[in-house]
Residue frames relative to the residue before (quaternion, step in Angstrom):
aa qw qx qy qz dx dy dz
X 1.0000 0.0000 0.0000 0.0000 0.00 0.00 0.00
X 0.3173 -0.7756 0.5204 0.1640 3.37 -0.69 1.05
X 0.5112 -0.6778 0.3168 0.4229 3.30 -1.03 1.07
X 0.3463 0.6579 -0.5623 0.3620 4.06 0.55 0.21
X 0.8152 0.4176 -0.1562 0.3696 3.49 0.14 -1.75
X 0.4710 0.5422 -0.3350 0.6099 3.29 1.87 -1.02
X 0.8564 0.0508 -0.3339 0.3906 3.47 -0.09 0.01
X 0.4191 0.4663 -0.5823 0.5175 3.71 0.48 1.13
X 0.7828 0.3930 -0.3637 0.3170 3.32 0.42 0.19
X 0.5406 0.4830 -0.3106 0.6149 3.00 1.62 -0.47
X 0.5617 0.5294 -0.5192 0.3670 3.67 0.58 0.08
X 0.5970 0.5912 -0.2481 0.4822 3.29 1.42 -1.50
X 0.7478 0.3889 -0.3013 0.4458 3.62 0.39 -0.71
X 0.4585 0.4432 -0.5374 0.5519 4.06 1.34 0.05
X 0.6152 0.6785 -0.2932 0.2744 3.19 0.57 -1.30
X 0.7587 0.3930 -0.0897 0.5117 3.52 1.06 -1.16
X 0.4896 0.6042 -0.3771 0.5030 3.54 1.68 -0.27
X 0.7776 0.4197 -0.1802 0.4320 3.39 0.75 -1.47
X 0.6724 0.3930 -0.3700 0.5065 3.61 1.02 0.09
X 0.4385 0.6696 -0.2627 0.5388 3.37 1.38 0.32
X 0.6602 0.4310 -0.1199 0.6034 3.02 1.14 -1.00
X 0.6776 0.3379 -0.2998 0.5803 3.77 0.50 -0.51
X 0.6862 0.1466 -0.4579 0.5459 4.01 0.26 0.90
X 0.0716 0.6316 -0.7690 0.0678 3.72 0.30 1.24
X 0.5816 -0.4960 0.5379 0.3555 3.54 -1.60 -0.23
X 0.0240 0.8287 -0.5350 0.1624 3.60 -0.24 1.26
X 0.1086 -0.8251 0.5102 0.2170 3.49 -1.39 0.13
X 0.6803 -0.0776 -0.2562 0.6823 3.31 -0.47 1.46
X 0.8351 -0.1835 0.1912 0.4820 3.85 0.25 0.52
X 0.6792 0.5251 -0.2975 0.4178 3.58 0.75 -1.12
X 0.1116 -0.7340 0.6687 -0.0404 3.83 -1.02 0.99
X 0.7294 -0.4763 0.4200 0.2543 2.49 -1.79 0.84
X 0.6157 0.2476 -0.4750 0.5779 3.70 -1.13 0.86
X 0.3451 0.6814 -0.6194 0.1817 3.67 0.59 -0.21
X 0.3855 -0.6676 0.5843 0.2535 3.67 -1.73 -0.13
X 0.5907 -0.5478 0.4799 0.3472 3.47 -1.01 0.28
X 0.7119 0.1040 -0.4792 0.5028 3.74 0.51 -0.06
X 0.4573 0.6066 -0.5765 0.3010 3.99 0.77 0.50
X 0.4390 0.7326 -0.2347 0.4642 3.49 1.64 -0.78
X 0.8488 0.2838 -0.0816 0.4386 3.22 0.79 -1.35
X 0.5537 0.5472 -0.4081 0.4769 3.18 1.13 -0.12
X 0.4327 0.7585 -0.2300 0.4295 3.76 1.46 -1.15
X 0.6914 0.0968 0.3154 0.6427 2.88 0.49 -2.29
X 0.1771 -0.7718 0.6096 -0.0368 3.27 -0.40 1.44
X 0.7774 0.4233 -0.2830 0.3694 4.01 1.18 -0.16
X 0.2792 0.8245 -0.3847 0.3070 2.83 2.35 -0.15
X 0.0744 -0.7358 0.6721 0.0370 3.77 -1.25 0.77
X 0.2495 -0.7925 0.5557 -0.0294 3.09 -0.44 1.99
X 0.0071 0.7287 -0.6696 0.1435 3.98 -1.04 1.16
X 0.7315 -0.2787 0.4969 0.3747 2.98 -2.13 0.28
X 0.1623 -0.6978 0.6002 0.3558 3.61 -1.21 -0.19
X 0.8361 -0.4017 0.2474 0.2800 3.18 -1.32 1.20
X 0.8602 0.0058 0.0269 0.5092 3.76 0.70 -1.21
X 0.4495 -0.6170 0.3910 0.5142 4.07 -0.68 0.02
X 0.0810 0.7771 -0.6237 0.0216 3.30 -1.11 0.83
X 0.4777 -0.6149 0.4863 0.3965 3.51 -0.84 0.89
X 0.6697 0.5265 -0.3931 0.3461 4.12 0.43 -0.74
X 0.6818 -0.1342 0.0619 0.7165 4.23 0.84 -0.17
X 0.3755 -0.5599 0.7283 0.1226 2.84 -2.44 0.41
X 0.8314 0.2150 -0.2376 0.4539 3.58 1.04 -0.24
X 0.3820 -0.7256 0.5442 0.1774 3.48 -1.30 -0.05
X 0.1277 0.5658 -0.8096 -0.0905 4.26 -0.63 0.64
X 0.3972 -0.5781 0.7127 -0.0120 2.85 -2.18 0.66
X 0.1947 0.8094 -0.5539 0.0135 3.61 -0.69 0.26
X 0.2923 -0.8554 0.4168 0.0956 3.57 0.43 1.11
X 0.7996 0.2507 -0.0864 0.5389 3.64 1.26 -1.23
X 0.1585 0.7982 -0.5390 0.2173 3.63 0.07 0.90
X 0.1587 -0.7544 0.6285 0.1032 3.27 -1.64 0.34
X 0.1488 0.8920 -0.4207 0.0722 3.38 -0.40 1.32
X 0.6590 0.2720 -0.1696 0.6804 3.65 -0.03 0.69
X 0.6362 -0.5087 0.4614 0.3515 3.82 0.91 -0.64
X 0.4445 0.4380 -0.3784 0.6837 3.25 1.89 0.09
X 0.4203 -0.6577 0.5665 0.2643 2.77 -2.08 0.27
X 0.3601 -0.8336 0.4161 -0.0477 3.70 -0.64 1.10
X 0.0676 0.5675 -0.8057 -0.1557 3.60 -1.52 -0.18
X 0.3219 -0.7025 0.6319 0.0588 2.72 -2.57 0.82
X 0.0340 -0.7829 0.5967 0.1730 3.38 -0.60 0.06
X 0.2300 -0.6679 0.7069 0.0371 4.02 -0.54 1.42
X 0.1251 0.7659 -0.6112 -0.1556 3.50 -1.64 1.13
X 0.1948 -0.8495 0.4282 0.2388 3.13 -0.54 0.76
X 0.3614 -0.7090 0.6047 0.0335 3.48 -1.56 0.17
X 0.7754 -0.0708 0.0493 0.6255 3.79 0.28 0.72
X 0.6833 -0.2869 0.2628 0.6178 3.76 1.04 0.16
X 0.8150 0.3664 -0.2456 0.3758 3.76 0.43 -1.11
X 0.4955 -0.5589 0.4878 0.4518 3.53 -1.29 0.35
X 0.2106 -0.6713 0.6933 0.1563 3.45 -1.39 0.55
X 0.6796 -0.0908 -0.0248 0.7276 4.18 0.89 -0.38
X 0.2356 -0.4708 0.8450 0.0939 2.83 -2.78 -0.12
X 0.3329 -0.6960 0.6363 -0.0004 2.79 -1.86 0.91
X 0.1818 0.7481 -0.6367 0.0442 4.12 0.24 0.46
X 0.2255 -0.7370 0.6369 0.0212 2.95 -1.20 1.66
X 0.1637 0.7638 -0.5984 -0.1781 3.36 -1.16 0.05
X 0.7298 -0.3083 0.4509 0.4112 3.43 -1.58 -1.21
X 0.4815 -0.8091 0.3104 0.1309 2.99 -0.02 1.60
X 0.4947 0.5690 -0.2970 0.5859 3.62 1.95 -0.16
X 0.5147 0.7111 -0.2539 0.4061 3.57 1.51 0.09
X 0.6538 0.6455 -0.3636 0.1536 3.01 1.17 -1.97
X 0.4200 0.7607 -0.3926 0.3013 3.94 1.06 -1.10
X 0.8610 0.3833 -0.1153 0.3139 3.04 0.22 -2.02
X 0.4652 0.6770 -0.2429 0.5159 3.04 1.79 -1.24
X 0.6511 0.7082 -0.1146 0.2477 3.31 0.74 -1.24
X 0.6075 0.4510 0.0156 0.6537 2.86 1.25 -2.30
X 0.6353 0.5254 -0.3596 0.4371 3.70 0.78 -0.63
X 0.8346 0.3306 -0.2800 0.3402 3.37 0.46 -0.64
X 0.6257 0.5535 -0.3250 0.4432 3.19 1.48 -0.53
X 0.5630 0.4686 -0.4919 0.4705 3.50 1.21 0.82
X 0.5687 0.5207 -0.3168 0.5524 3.58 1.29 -0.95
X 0.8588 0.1039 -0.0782 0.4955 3.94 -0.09 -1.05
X 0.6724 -0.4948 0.4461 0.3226 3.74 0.49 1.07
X 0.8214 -0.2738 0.3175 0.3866 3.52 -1.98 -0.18
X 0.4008 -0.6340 0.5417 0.3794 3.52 -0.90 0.13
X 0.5503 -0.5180 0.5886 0.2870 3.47 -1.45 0.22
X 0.7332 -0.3495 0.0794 0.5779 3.40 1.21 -0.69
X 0.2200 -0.6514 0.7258 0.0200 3.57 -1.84 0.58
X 0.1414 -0.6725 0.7213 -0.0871 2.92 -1.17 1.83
X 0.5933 -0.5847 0.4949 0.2474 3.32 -1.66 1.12
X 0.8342 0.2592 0.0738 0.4811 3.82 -0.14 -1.43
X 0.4911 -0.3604 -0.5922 0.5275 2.19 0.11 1.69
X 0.5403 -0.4415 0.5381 0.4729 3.69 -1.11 -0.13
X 0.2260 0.6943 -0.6833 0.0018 2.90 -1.24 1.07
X 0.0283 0.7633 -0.6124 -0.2039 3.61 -1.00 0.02
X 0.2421 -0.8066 0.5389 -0.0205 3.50 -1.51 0.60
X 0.1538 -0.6893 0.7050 0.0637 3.73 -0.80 1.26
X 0.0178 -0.5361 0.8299 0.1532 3.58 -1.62 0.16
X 0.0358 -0.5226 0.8485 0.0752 3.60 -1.77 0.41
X 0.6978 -0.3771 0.4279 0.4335 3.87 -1.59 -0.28
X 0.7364 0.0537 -0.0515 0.6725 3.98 -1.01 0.98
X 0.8711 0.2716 -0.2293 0.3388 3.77 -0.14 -0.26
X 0.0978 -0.8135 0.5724 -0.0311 3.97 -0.61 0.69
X 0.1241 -0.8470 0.5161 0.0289 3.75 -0.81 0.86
X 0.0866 0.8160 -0.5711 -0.0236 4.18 -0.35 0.80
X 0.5818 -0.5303 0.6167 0.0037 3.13 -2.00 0.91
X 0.8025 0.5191 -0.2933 0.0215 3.23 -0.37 0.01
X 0.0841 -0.8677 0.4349 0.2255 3.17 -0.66 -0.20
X 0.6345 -0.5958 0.4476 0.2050 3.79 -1.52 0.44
X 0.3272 -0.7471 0.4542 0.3586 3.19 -0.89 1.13
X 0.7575 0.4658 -0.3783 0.2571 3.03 -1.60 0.16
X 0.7894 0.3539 -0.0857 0.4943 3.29 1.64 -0.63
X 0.6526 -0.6939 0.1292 0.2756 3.45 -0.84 1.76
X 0.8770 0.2436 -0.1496 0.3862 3.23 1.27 -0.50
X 0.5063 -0.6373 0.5478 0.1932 3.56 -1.40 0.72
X 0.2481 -0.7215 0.6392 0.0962 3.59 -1.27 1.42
X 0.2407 -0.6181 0.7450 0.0712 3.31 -1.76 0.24
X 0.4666 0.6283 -0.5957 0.1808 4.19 0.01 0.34
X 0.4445 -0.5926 0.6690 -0.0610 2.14 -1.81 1.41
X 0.1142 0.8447 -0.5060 0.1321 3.56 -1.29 0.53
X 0.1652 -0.7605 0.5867 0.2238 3.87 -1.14 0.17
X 0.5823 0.5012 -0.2931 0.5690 3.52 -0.85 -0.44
X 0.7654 -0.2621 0.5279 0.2584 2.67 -2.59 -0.86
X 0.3344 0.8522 -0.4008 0.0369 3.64 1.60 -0.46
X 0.5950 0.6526 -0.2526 0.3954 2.96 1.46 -0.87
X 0.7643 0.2858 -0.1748 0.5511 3.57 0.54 -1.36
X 0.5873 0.6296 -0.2936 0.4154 3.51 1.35 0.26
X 0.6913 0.6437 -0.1994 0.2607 3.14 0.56 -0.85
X 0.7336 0.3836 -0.0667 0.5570 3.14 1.48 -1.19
X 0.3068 0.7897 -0.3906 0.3602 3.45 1.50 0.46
X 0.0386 -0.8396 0.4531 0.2970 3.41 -0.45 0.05
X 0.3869 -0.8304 0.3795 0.1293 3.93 0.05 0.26
């Protein structure tokens, strides 16, 4: 391989990193590593706090109770860690999950996977992992998003 082609290809592969990057998993735009006044600009009603208990996955909490996402109406929960979000929570109305559904699988591609009982569905990108789902018996449907361990973290108490 001549070094020309060697570097037409390595252009193509930045090239494919950075459009990769623009379909991170986001809500209304806002991604993870986000900041807290990126949060607020986003979400201008968000109400940012301490978080309730110690957890290795965030130290803070925005909140956004009235939101619109997919075209459904929503709440969010942004956590952050050192300033940046590390996950979100978008809740909705569990008579939603479809649309929500059909919404993301245009924004974040095929799932990785889709369980029946409960519904779940699931994206994985590098460092960064997205789920659907929701619980029988109970009215509403999640969307969290996360890197790391946030998940098996978060609800820890320390």
């Amino acid at each position: 391989m001549g070094s020309q082609q060697l570097f037409r290809t390595t252009g193509l592969l930045f090239a494919f990193a950075a459009s990769s990057a623009i379909a991170a998993y986001d809500a209304n735009d806002l991604t993870l590593g986000a900041s807290e006044t990126q949060i607020k600009k986003s979400f201008p009603n968000a109400h940012c706090r301490e978080l309730e208990w110690p957890s290795r996955a965030a130290e803070r909490r925005c909140d956004d109770s009235r939101i619109s996402f997919a075209g459904v109406d929503a709440s969010v929960t942004f956590y952050l860690k050192r300033g940046a979000v590390e996950g979100f929570d978008v809740r909705f109305d569990r008579r939603e999950l479809a649309r929500v559904k059909d919404f993301l699988v245009k924004r974040y591609g095929k799932p990785a996977s889709e369980g029946e009982t409960p519904p779940a569905v699931e994206w994985q990108a590098v460092g960064e992992r997205a789920r659907l789902s929701a619980e029988q018996g109970r009215r509403r449907a999640s969307l969290l998003v996360w890197r790391g361990a946030f998940d098996q973290e978060i609800y820890k108490i320390r």
